[in-house]
N, C-alpha and C positions, 0 to 999 in steps of 0.2 A: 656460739653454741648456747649460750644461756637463753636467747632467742627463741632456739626450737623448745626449751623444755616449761616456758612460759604460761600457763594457764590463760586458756579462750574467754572472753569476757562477752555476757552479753548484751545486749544494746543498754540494758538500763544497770548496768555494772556488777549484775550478781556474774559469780565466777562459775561455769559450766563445770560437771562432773564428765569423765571419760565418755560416759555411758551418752552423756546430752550432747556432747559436741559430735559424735558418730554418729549421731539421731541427726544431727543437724546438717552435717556435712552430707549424710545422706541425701536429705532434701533437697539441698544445692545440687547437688548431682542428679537427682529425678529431676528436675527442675530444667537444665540444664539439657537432660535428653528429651524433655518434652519442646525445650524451643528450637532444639537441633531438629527433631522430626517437623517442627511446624514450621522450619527455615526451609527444610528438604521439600514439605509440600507445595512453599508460596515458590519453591524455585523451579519444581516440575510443570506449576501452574503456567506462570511468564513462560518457560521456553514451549509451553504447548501452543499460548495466545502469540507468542511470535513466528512460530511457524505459521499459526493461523493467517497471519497478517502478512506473512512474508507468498504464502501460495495467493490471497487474495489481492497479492499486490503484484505478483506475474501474471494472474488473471486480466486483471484489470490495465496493465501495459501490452498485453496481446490483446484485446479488444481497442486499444488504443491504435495499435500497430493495423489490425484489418480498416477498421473504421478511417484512418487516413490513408491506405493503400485505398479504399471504396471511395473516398470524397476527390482520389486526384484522377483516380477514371472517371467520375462522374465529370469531374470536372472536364476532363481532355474529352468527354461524349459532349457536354453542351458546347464548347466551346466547337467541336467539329460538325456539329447541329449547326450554330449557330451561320459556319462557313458556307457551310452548305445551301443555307437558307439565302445569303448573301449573293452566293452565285447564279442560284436560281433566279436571286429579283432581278439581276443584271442582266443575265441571259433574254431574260424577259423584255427586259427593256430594251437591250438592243434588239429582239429580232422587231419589238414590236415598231423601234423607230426606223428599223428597214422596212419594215412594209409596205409604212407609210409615205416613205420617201418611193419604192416603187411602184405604189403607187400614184404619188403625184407625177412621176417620169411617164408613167402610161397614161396621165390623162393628158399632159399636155401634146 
């Protein structure tokens, strides 16, 4: 009890009057609501740049998502290009080496 009826002392040991210490305490307390509001602000701030970050980052996993859905058809069209190209030289080849051969049969 003798604790709470103790006189506030100030930084360089003069003793505060009622009137100085509710002056003071005030302070503390405007003080106090000034960095509560500027904690409220930096924290509306972050969860606005993290939503930001959070839609540009599903953005950027669905451009992900078509871009690899586009590179494995492309992929499956050259490679069936490429089949295609294959069968043709062969076709080719063989009819061109039957012709040849009938015609060596019809010369001799």
């Amino acid at each position: 009890m003798k604790d709470e009826w103790e006189s506030p002392y100030e930084d360089d040991g003069v003793t505060l009057g009622p009137e100085e210490a509710l002056i003071r305490e005030s302070e503390k307390t405007k003080g106090l609501k000034v960095e509560k509001l500027q904690l409220k602000d930096t924290i509306e701030k972050l969860q606005n740049e993290n939503n930001t970050l959070a839609n540009d980052n599903h953005s950027l996993e669905q451009k992900l998502r078509s871009l690899t859905k586009q590179s494995s058809s492309s992929i499956f069209l050259e490679t069936d290009q490429t089949h295609t190209l294959r069968r043709a030289y062969l076709l080719l080849i063989f009819n061109l080496t039957a012709l040849i051969i009938l015609i060596l049969f019809h010369l001799k």
